[in-house]
PQR file with spaces between the fields and no chain letter, atoms N, CA, C, O and H, PARSE charges and radii, in Angstrom:
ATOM       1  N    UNK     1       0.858   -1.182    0.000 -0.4000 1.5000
ATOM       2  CA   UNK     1       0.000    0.000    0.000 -0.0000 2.0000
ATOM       3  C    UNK     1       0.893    1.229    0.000  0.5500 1.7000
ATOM       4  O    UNK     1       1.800    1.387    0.817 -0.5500 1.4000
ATOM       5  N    UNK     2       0.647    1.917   -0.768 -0.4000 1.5000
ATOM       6  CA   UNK     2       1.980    3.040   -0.849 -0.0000 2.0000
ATOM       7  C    UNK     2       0.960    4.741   -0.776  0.5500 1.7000
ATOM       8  O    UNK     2       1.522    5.779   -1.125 -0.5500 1.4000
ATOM       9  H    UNK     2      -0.090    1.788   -1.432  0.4000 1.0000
ATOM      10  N    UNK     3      -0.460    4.751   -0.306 -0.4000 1.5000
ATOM      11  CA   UNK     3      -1.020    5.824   -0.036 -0.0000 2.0000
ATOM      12  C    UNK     3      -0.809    5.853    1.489  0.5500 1.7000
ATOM      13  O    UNK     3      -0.516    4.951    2.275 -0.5500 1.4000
ATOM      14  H    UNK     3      -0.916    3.908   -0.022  0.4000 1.0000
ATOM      15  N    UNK     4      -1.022    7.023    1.648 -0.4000 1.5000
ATOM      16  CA   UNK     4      -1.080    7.255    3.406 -0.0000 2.0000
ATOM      17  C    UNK     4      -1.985    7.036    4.212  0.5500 1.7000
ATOM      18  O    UNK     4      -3.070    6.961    3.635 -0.5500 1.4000
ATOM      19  H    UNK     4      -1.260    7.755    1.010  0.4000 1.0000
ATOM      20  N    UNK     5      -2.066    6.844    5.710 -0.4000 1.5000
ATOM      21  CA   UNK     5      -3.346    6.553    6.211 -0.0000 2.0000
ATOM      22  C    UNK     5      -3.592    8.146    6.617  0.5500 1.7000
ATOM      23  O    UNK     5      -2.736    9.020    6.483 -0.5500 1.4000
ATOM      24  H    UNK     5      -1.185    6.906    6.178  0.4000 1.0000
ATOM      25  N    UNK     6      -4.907    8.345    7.128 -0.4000 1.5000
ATOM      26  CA   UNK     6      -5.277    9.866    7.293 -0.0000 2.0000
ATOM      27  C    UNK     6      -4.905   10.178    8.384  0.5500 1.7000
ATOM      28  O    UNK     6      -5.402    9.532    9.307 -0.5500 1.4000
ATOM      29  H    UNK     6      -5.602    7.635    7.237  0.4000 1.0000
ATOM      30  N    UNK     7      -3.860   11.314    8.753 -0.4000 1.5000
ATOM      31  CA   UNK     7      -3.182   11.571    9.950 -0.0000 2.0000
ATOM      32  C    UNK     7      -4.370   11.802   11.417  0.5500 1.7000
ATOM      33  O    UNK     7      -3.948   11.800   12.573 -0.5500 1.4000
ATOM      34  H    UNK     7      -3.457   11.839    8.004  0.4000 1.0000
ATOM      35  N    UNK     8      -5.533   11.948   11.144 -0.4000 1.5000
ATOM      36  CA   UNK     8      -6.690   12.026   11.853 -0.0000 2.0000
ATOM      37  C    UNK     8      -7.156   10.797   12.247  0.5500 1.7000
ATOM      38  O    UNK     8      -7.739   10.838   13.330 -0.5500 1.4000
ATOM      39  H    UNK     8      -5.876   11.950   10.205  0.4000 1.0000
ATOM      40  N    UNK     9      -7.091    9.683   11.713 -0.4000 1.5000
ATOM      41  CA   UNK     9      -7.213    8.391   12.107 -0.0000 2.0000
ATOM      42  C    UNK     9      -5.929    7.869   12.935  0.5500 1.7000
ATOM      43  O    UNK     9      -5.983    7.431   14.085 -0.5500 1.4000
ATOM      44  H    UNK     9      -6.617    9.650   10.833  0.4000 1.0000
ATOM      45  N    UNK    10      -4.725    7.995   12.122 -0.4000 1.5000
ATOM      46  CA   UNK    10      -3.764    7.943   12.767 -0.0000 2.0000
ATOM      47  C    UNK    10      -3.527    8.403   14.406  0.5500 1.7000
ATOM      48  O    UNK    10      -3.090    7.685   15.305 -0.5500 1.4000
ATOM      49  H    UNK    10      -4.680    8.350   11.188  0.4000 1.0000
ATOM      50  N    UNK    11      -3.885    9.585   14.481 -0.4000 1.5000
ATOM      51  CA   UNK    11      -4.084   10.177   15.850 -0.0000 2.0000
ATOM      52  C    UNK    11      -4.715    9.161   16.946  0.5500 1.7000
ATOM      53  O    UNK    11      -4.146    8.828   17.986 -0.5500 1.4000
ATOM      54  H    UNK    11      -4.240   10.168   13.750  0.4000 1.0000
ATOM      55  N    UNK    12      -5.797    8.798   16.587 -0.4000 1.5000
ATOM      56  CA   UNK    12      -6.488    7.957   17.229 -0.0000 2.0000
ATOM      57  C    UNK    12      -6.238    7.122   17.971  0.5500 1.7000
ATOM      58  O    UNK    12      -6.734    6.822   19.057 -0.5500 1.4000
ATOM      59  H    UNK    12      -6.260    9.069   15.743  0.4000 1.0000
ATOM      60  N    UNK    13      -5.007    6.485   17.087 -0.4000 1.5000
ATOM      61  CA   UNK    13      -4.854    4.508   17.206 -0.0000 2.0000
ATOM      62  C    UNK    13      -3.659    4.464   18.388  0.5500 1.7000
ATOM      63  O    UNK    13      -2.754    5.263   18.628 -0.5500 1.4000
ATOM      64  H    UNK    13      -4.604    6.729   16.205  0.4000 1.0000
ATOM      65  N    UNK    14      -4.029    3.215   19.014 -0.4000 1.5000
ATOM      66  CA   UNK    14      -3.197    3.030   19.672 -0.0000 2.0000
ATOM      67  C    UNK    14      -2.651    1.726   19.586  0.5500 1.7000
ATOM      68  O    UNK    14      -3.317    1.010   18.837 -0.5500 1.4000
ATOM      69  H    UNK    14      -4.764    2.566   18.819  0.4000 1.0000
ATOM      70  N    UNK    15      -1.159    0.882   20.357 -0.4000 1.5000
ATOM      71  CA   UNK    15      -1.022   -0.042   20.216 -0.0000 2.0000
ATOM      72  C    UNK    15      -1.788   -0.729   21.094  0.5500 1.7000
ATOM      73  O    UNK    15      -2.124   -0.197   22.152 -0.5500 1.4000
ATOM      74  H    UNK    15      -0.618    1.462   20.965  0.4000 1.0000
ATOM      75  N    UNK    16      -2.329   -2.557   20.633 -0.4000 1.5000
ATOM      76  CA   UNK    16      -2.986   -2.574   21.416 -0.0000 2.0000
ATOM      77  C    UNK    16      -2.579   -3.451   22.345  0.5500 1.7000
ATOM      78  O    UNK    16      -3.367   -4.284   22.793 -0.5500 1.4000
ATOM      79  H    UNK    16      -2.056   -2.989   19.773  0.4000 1.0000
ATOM      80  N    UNK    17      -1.064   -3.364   22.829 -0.4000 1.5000
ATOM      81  CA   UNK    17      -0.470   -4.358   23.813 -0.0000 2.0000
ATOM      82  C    UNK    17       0.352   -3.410   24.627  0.5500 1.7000
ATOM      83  O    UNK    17       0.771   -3.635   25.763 -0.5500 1.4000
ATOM      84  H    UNK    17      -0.424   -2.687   22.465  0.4000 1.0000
ATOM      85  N    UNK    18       0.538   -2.326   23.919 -0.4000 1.5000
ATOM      86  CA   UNK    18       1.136   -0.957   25.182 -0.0000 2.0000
ATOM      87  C    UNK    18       0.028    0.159   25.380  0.5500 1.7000
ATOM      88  O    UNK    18      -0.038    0.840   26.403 -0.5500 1.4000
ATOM      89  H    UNK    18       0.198   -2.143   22.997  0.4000 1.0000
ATOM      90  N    UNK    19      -0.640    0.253   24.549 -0.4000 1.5000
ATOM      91  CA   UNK    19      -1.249    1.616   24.410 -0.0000 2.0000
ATOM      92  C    UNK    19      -0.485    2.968   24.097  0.5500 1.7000
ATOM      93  O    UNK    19      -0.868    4.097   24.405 -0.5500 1.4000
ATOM      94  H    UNK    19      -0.587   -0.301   23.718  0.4000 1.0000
ATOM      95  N    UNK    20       0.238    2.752   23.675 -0.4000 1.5000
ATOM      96  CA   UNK    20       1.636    3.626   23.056 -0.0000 2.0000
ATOM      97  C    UNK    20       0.799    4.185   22.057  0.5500 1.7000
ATOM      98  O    UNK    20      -0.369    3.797   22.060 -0.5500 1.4000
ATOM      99  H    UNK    20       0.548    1.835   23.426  0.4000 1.0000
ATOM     100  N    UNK    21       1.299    5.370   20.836 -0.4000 1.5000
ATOM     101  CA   UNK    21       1.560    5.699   19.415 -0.0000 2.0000
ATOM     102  C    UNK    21       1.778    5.033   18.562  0.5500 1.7000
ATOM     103  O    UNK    21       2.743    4.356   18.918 -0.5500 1.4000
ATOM     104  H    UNK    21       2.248    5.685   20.834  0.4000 1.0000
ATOM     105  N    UNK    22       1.400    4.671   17.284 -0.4000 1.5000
ATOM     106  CA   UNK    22       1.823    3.572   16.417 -0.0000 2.0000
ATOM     107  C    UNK    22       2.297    4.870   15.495  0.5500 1.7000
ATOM     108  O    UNK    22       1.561    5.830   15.265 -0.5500 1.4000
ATOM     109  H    UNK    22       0.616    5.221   16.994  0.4000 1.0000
ATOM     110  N    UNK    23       3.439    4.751   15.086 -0.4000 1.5000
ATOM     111  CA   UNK    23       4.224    5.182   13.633 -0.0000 2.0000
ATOM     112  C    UNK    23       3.657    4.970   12.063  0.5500 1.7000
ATOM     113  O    UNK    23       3.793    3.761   11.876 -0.5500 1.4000
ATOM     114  H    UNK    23       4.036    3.971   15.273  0.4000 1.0000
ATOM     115  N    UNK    24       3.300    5.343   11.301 -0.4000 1.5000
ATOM     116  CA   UNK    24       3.018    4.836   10.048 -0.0000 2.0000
ATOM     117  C    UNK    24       4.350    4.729    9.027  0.5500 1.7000
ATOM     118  O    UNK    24       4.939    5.599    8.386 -0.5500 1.4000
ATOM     119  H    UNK    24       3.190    6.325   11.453  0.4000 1.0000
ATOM     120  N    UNK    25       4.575    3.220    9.161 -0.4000 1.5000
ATOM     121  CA   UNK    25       5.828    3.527    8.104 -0.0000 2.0000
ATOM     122  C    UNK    25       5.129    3.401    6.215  0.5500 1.7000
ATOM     123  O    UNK    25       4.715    2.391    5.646 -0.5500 1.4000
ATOM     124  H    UNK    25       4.096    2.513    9.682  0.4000 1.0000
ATOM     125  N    UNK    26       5.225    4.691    5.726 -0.4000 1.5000
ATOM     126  CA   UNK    26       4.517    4.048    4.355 -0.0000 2.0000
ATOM     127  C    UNK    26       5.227    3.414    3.497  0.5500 1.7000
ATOM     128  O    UNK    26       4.776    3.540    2.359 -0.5500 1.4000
ATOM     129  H    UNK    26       5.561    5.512    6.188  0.4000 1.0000
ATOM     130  N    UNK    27       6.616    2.469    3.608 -0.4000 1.5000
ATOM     131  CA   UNK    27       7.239    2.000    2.816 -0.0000 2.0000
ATOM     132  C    UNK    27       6.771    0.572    2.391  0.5500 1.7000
ATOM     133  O    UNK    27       6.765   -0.030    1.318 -0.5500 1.4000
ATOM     134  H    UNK    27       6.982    2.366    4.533  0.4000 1.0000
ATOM     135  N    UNK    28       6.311    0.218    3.899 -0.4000 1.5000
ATOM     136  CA   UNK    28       5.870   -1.780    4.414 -0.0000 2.0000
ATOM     137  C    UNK    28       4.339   -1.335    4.189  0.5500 1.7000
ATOM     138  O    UNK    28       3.629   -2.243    3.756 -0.5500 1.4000
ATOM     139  H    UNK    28       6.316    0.708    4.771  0.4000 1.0000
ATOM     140  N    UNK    29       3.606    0.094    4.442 -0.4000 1.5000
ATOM     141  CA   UNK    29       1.985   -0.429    4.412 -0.0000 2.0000
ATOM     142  C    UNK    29       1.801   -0.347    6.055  0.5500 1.7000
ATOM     143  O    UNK    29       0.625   -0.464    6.398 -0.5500 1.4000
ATOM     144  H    UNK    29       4.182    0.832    4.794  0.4000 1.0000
ATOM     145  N    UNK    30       2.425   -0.229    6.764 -0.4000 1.5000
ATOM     146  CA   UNK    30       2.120   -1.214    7.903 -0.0000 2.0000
ATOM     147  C    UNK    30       2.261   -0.022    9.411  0.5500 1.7000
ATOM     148  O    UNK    30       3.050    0.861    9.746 -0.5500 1.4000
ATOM     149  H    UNK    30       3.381   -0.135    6.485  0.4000 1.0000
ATOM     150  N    UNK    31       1.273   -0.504    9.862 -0.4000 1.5000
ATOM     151  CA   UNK    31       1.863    0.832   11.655 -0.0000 2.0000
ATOM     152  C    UNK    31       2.546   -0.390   12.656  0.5500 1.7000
ATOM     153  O    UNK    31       2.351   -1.597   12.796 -0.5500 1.4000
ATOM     154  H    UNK    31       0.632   -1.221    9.590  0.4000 1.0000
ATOM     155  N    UNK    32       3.387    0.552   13.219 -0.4000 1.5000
ATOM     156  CA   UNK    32       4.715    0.185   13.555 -0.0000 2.0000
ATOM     157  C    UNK    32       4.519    0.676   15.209  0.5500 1.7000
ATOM     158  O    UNK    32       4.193    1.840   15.440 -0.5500 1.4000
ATOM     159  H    UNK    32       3.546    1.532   13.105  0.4000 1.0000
ATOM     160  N    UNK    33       4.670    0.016   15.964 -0.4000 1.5000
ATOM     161  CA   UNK    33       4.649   -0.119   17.986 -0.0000 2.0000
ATOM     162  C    UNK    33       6.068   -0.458   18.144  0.5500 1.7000
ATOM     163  O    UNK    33       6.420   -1.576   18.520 -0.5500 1.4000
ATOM     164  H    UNK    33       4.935   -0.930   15.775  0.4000 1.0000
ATOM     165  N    UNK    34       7.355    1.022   17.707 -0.4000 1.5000
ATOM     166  CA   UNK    34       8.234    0.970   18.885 -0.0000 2.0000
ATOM     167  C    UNK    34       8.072   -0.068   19.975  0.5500 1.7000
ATOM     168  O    UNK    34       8.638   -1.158   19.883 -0.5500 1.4000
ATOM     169  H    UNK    34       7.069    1.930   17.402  0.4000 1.0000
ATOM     170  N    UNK    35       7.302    0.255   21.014 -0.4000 1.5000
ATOM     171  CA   UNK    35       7.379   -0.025   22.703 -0.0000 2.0000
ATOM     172  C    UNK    35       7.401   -1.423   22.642  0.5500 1.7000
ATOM     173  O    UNK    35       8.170   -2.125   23.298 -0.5500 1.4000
ATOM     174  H    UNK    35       6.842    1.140   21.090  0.4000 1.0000
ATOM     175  N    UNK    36       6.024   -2.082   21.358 -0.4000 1.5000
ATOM     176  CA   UNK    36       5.900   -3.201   21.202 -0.0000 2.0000
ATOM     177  C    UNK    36       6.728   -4.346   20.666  0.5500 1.7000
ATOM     178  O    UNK    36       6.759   -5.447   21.217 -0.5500 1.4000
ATOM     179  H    UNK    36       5.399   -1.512   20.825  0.4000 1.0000
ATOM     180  N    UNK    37       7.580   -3.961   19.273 -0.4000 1.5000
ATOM     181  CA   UNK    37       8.430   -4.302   18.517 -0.0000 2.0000
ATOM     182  C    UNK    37       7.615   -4.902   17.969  0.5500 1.7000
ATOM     183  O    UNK    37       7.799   -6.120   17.953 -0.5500 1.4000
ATOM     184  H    UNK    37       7.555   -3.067   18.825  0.4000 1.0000
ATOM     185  N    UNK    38       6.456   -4.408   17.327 -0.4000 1.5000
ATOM     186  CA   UNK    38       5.319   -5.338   15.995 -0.0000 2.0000
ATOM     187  C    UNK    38       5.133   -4.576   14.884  0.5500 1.7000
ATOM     188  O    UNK    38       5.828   -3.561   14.939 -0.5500 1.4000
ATOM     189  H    UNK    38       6.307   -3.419   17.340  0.4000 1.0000
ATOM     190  N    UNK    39       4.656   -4.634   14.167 -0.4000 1.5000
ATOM     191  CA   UNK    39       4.184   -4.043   12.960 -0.0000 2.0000
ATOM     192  C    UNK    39       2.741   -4.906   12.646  0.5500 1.7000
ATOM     193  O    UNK    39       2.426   -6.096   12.642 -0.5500 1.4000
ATOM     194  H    UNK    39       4.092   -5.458   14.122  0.4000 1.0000
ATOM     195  N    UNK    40       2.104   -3.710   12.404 -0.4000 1.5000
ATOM     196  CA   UNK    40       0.421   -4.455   12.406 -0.0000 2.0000
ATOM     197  C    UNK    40       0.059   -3.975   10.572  0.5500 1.7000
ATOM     198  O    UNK    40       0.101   -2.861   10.050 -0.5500 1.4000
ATOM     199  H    UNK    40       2.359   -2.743   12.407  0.4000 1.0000
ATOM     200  N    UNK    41      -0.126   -4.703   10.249 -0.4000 1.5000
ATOM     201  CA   UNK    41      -0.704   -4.608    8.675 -0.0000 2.0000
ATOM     202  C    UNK    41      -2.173   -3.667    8.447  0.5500 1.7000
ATOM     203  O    UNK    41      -3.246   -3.892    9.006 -0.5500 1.4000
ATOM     204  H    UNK    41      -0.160   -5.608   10.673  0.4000 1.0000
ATOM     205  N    UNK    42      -1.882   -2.578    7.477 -0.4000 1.5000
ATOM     206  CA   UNK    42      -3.384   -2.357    6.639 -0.0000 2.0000
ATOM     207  C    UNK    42      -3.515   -3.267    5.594  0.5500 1.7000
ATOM     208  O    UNK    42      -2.711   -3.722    4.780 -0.5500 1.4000
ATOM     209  H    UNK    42      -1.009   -2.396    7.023  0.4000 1.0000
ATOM     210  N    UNK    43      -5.500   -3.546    5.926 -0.4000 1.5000
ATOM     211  CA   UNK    43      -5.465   -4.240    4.417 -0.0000 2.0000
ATOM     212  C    UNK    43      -6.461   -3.533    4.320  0.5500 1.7000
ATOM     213  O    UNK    43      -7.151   -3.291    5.310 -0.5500 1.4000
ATOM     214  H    UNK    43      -6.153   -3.177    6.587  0.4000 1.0000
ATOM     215  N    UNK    44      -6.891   -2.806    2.487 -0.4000 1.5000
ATOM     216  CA   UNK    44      -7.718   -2.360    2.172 -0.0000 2.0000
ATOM     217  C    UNK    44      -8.059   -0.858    3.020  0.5500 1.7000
ATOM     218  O    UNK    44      -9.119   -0.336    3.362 -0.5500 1.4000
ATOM     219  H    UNK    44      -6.331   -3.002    1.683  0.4000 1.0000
ATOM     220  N    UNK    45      -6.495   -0.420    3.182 -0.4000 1.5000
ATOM     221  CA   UNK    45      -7.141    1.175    3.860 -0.0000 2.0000
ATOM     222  C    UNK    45      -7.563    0.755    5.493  0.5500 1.7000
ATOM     223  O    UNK    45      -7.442    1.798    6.135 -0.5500 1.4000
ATOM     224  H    UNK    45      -5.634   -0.844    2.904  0.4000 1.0000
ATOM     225  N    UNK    46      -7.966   -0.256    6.324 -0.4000 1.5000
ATOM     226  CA   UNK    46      -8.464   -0.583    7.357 -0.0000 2.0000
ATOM     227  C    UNK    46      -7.164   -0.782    8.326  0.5500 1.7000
ATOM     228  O    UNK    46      -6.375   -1.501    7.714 -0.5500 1.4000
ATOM     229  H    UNK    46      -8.065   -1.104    5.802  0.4000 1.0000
ATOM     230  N    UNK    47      -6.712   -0.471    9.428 -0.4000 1.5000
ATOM     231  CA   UNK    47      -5.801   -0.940   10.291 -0.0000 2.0000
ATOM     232  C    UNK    47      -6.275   -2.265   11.136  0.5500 1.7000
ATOM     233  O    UNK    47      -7.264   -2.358   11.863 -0.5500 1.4000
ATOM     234  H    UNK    47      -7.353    0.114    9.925  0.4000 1.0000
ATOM     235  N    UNK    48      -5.102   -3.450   10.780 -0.4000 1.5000
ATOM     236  CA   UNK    48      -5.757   -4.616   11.592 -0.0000 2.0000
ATOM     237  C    UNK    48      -4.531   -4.849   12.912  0.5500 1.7000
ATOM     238  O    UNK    48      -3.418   -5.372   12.845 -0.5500 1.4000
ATOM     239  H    UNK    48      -4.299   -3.374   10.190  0.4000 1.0000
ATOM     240  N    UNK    49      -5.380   -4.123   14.290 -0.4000 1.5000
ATOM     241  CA   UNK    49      -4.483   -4.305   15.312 -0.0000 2.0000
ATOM     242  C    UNK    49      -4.778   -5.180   16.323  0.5500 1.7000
ATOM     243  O    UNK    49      -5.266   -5.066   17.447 -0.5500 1.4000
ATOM     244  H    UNK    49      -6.284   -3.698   14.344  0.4000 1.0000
ATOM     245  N    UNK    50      -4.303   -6.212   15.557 -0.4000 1.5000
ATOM     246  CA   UNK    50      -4.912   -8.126   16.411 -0.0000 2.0000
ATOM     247  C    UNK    50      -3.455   -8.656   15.943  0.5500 1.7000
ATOM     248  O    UNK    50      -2.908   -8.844   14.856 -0.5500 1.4000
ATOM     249  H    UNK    50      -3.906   -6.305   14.644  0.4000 1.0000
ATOM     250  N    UNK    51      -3.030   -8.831   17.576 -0.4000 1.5000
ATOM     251  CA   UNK    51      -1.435   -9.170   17.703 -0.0000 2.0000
ATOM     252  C    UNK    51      -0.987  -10.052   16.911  0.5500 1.7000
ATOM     253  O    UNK    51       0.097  -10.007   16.329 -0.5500 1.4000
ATOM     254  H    UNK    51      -3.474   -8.678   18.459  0.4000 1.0000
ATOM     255  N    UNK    52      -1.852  -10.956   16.842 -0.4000 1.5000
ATOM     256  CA   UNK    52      -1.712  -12.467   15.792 -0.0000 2.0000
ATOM     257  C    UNK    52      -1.258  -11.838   14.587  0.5500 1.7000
ATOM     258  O    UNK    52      -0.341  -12.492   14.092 -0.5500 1.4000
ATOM     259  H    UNK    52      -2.733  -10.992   17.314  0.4000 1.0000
ATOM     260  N    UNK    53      -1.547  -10.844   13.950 -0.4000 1.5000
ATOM     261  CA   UNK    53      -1.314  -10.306   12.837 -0.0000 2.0000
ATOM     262  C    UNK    53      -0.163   -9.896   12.770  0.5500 1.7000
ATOM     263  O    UNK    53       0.467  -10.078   11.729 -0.5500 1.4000
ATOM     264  H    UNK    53      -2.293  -10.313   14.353  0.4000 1.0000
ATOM     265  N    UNK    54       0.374   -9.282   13.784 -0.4000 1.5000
ATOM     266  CA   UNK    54       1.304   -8.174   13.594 -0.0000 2.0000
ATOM     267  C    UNK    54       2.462   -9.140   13.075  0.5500 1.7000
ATOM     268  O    UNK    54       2.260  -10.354   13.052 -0.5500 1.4000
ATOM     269  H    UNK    54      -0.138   -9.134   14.630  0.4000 1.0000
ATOM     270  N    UNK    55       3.533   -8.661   12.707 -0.4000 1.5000
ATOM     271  CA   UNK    55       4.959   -8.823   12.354 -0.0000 2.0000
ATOM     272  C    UNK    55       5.839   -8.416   13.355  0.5500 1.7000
ATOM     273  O    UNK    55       5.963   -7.205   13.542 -0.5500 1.4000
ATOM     274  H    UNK    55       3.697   -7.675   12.726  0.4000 1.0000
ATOM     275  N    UNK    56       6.540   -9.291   14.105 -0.4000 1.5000
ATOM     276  CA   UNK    56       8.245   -9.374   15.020 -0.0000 2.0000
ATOM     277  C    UNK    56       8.699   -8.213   14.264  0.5500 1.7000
ATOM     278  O    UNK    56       8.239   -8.328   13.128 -0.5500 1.4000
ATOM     279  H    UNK    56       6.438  -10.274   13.953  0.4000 1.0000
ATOM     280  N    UNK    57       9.386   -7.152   14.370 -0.4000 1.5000
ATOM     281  CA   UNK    57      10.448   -6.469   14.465 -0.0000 2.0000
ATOM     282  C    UNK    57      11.754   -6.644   14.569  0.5500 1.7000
ATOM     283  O    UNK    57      12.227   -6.212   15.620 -0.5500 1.4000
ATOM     284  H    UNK    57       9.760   -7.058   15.293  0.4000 1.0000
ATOM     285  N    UNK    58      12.477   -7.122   13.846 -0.4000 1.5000
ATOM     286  CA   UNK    58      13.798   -7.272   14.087 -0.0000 2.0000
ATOM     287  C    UNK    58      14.574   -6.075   15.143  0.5500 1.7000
ATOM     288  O    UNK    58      14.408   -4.859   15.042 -0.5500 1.4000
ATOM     289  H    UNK    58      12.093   -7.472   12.992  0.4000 1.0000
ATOM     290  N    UNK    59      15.366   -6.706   16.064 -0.4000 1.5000
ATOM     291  CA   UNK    59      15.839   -6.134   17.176 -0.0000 2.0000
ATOM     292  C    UNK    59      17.179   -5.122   16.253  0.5500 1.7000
ATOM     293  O    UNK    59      18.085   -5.878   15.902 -0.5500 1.4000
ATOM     294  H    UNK    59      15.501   -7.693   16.146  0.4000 1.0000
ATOM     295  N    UNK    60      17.396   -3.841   15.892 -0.4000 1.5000
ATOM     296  CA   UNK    60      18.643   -3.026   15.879 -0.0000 2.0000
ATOM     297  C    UNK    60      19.545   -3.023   16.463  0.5500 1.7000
ATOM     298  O    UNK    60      20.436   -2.209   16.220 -0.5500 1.4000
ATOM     299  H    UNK    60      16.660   -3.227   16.176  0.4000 1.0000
């Protein structure tokens, strides 16, 4: 997905295993939980933040 999500929705969201800020990286598509080390997938414009989903983070 290479459009943006709407910074107004964005605002909103939280992670849902810290309750932190999620990042939008628009390169992967995907919002991104620092605190968490996940990456949670959009599909179809929709944010899906159900841990099962998310993607490990490789540790830096």
């Amino acid at each position: 997905m290479t459009q943006g999500l709407d910074p107004a929705l964005l605002a909103k969201l939280a992670c849902p295993v810290t309750r932190t800020p999620l990042r939008w990286d628009a390169e992967r598509g995907e919002l991104v939980s620092e605190a968490a080390g996940l990456a949670f997938p959009v599909r179809d414009g929709v944010p899906v933040l159900v841990v099962r989903e998310a993607r490990v983070i490789a540790e830096t």
